[in-house]
RONULUM-898685 format. One line per field, with one value per residue (C-alpha): residue number from 0; residue in one letter; y, x, z. Coordinates in steps of 0.2 Angstrom, whole numbers, plus 5000, padded with zeros to 4 digits. Example, Ala and Ser with C-alpha at 12.3 -4.5 7.8 and 13.67 -1.06 7.14 Angstrom:
n <- [0	1]
res <- [a	s]
north <- [4978	4995]
east <- [5062	5068]
up <- [5039	5036]
This chain:
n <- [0	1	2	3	4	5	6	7	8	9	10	11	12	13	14	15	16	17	18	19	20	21	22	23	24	25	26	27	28	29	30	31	32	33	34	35	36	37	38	39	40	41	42	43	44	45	46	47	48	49	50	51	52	53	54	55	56	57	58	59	60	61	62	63	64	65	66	67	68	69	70	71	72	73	74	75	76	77	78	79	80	81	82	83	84	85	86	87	88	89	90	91	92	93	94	95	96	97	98]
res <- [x	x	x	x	x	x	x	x	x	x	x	x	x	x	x	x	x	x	x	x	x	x	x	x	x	x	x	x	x	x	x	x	x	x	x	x	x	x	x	x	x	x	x	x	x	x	x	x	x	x	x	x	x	x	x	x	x	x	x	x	x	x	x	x	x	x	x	x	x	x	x	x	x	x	x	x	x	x	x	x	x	x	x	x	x	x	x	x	x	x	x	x	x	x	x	x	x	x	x]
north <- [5143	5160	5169	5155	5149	5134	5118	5099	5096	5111	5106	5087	5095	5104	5091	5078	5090	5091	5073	5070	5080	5076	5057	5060	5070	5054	5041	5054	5053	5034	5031	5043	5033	5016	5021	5025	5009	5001	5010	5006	4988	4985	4996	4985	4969	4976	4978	4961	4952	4963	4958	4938	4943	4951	4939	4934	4943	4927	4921	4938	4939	4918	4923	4941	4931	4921	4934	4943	4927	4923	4943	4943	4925	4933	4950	4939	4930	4947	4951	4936	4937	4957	4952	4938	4949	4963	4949	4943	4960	4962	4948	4952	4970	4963	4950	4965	4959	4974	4975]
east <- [4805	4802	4788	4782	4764	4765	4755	4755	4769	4781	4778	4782	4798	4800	4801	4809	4825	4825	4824	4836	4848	4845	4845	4864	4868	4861	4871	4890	4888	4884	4899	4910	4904	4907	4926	4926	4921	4931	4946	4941	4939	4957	4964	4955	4960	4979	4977	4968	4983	4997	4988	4989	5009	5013	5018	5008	5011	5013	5026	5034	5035	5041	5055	5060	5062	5071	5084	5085	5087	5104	5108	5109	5119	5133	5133	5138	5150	5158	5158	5167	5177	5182	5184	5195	5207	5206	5212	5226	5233	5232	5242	5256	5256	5258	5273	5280	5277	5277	5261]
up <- [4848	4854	4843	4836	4843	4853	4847	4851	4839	4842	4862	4857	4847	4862	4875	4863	4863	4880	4885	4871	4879	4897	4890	4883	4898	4909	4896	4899	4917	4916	4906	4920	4933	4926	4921	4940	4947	4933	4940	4958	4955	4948	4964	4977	4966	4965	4983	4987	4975	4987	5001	5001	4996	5012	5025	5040	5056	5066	5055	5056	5074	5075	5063	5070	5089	5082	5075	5089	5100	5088	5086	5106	5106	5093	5104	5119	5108	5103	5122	5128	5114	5119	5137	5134	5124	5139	5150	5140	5135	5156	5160	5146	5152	5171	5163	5155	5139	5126	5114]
């Protein structure tokens, strides 16, 4: 509009063009930031849905005593078991028995 005089209606014309731009401007970045929150609200649902997968500390803990308590009841086994053999092969080799 430069070099043209200004009046009431080129100033409305005026205006008008800028609040229509400001007012798609405005409605783009509306848009943007509803994909966003859209996109954040399906990450903290997938992570709520995860969430009530994932098995309870307590239970965890009840269940991993108990496997160490039956891991440390096989490695005595496994010890006994071992000293037992070390004890026979001894007594053969002191009998002269040949392996």
């Amino acid at each position: 509009m430069a070099g043209e005089e200004w009046n009431c209606f080129t100033l409305k014309q005026y205006v008008d063009a800028i609040f229509s731009e400001k007012d798609k401007a405005v409605t783009a970045a509306v848009q943007e930031v509803n994909a966003r929150l859209n996109a954040l609200n399906e990450a903290r649902e997938q992570r709520a849905d995860e969430i009530r997968v994932y098995l309870p500390r307590e239970e965890f803990n009840r269940a991993h005593e108990g496997l160490i308590e039956k891991v440390d009841a096989l490695t005595k086994q496994v010890y006994i078991v071992v000293g037992s053999m070390a004890v026979v092969y001894l007594i053969l080799h002191f009998l002269g028995a040949k392996p």
